[in-house]
PyMOL commands that place a pseudoatom at each C-alpha (Angstrom):
pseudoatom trace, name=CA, resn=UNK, resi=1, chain=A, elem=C, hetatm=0, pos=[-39.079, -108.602, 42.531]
pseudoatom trace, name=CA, resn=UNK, resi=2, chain=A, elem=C, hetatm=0, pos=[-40.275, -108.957, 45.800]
pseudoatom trace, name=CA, resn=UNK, resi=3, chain=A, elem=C, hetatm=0, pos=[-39.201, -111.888, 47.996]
pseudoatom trace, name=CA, resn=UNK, resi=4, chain=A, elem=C, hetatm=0, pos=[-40.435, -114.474, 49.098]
pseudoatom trace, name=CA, resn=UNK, resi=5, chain=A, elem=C, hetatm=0, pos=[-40.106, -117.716, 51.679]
pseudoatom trace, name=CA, resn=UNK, resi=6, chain=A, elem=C, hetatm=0, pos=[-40.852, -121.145, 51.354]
pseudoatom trace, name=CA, resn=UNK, resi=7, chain=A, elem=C, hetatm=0, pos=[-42.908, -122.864, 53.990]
pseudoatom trace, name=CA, resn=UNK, resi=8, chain=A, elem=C, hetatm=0, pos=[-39.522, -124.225, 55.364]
pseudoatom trace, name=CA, resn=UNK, resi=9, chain=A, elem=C, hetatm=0, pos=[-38.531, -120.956, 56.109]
pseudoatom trace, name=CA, resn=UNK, resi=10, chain=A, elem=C, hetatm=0, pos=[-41.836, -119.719, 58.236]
pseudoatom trace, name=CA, resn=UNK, resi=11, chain=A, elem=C, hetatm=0, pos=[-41.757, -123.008, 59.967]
pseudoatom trace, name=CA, resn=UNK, resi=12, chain=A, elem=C, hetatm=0, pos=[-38.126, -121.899, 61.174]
pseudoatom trace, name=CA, resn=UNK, resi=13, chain=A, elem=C, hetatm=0, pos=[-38.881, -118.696, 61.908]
pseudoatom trace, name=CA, resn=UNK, resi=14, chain=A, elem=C, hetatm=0, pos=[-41.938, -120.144, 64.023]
pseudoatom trace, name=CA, resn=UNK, resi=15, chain=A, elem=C, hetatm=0, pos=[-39.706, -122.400, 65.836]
pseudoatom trace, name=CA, resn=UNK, resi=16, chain=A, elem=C, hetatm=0, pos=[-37.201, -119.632, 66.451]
pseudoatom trace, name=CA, resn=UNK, resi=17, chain=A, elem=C, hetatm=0, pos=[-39.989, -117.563, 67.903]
pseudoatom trace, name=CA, resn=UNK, resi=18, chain=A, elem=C, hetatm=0, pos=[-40.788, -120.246, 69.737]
pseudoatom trace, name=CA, resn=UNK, resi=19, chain=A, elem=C, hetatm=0, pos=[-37.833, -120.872, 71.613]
pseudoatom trace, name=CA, resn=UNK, resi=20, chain=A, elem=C, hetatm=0, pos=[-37.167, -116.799, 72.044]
pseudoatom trace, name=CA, resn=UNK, resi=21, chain=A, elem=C, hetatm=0, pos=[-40.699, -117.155, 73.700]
pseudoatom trace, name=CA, resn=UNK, resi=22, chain=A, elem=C, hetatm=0, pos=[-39.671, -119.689, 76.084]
pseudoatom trace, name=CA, resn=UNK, resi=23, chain=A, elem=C, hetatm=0, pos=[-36.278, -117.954, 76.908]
pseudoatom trace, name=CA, resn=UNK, resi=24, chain=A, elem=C, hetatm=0, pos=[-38.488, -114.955, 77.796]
pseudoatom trace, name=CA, resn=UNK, resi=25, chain=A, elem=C, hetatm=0, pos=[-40.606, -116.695, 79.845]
pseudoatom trace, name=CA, resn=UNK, resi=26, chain=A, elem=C, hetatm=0, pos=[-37.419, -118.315, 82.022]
pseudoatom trace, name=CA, resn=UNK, resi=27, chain=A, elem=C, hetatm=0, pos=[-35.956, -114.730, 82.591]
pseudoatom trace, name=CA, resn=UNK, resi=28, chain=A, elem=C, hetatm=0, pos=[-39.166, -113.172, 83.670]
pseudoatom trace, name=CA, resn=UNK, resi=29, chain=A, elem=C, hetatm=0, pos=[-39.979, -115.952, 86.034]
pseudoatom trace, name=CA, resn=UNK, resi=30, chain=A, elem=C, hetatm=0, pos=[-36.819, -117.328, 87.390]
pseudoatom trace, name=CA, resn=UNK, resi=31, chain=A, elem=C, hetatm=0, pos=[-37.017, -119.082, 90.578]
pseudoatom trace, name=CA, resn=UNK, resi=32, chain=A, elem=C, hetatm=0, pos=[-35.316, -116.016, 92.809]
pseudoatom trace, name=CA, resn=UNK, resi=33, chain=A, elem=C, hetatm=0, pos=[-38.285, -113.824, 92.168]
pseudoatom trace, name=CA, resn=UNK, resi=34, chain=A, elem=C, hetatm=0, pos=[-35.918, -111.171, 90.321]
pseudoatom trace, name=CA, resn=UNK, resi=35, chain=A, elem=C, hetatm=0, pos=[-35.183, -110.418, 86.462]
pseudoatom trace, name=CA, resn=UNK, resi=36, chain=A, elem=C, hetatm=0, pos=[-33.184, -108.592, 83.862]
pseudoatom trace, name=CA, resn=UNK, resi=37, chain=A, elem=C, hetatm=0, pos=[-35.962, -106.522, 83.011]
pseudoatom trace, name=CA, resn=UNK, resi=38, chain=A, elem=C, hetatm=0, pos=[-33.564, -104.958, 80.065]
pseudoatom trace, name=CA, resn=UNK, resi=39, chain=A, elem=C, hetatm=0, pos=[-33.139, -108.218, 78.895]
pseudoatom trace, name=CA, resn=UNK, resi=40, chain=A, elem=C, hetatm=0, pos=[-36.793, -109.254, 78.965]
pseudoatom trace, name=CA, resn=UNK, resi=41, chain=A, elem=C, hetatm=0, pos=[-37.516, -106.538, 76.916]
pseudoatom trace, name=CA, resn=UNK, resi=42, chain=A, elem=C, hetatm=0, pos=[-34.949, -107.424, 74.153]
pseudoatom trace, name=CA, resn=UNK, resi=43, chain=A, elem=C, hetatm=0, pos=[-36.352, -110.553, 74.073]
pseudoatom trace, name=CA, resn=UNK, resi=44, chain=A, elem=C, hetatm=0, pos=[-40.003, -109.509, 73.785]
pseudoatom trace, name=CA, resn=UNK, resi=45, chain=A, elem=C, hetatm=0, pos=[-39.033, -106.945, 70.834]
pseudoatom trace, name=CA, resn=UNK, resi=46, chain=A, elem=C, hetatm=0, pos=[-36.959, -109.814, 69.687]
pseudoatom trace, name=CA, resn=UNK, resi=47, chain=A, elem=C, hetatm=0, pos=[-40.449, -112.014, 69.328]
pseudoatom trace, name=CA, resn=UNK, resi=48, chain=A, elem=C, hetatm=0, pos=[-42.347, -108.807, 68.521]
pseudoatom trace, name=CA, resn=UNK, resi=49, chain=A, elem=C, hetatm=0, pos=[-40.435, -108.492, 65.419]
pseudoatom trace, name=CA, resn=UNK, resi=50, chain=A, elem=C, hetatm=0, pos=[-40.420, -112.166, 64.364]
pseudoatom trace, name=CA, resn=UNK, resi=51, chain=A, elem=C, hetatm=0, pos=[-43.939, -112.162, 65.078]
pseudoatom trace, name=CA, resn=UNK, resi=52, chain=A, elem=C, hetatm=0, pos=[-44.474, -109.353, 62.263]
pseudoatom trace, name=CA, resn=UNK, resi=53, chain=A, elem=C, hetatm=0, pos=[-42.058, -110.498, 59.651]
pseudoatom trace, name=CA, resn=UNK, resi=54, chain=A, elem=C, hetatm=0, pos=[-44.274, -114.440, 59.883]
pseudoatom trace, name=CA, resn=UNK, resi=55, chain=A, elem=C, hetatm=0, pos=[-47.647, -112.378, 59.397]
pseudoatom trace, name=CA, resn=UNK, resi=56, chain=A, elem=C, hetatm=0, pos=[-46.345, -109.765, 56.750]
pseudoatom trace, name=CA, resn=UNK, resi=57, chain=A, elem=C, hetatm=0, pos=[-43.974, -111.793, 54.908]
pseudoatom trace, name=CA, resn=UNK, resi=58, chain=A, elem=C, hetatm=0, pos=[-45.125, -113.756, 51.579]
pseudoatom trace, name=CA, resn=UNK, resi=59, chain=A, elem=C, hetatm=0, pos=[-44.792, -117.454, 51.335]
pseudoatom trace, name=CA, resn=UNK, resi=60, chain=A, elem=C, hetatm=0, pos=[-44.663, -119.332, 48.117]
pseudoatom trace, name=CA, resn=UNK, resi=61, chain=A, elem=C, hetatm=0, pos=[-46.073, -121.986, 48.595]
pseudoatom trace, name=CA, resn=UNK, resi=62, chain=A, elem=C, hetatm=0, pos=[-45.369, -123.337, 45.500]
pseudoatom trace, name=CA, resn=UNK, resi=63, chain=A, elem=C, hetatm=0, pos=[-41.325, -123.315, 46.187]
pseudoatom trace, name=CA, resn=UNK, resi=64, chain=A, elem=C, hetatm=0, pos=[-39.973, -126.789, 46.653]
pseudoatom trace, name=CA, resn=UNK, resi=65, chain=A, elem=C, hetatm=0, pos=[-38.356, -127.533, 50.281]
pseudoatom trace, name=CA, resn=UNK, resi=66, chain=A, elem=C, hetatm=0, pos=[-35.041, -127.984, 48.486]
pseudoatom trace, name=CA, resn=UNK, resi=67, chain=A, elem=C, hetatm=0, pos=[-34.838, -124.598, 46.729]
for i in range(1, 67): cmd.bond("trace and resi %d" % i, "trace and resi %d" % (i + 1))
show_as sticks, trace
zoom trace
């Protein structure tokens, strides 16, 4: 059985992507002009691979928001 997420579920992941997106952004372009490039890229493989699992992943979107 393969699994699946409700629409609940991909709109968290979306807003989790989100704010990993954001938190990128802030380390790349702090305000001293330098960054954690190490870091950056954790965080851009970190959105990377959220990014795939929301496209890839199957939604039933016939699964209640309670369930």
């Amino acid at each position: 059985m393969l699994m699946s997420h409700s629409v609940e579920e991909v709109y968290t992941k979306s807003k989790v992507l989100h704010e990993k997106a954001i938190e990128l952004h802030r380390e790349r372009y702090r305000v001293q002009g330098t960054y954690d490039k190490t870091r950056c890229q954790f965080l851009l493989d970190d959105v990377r691979s959220l990014a795939r699992d929301i496209e890839r992943g199957l939604v039933d979107l016939d699964r209640d928001f309670s369930k």
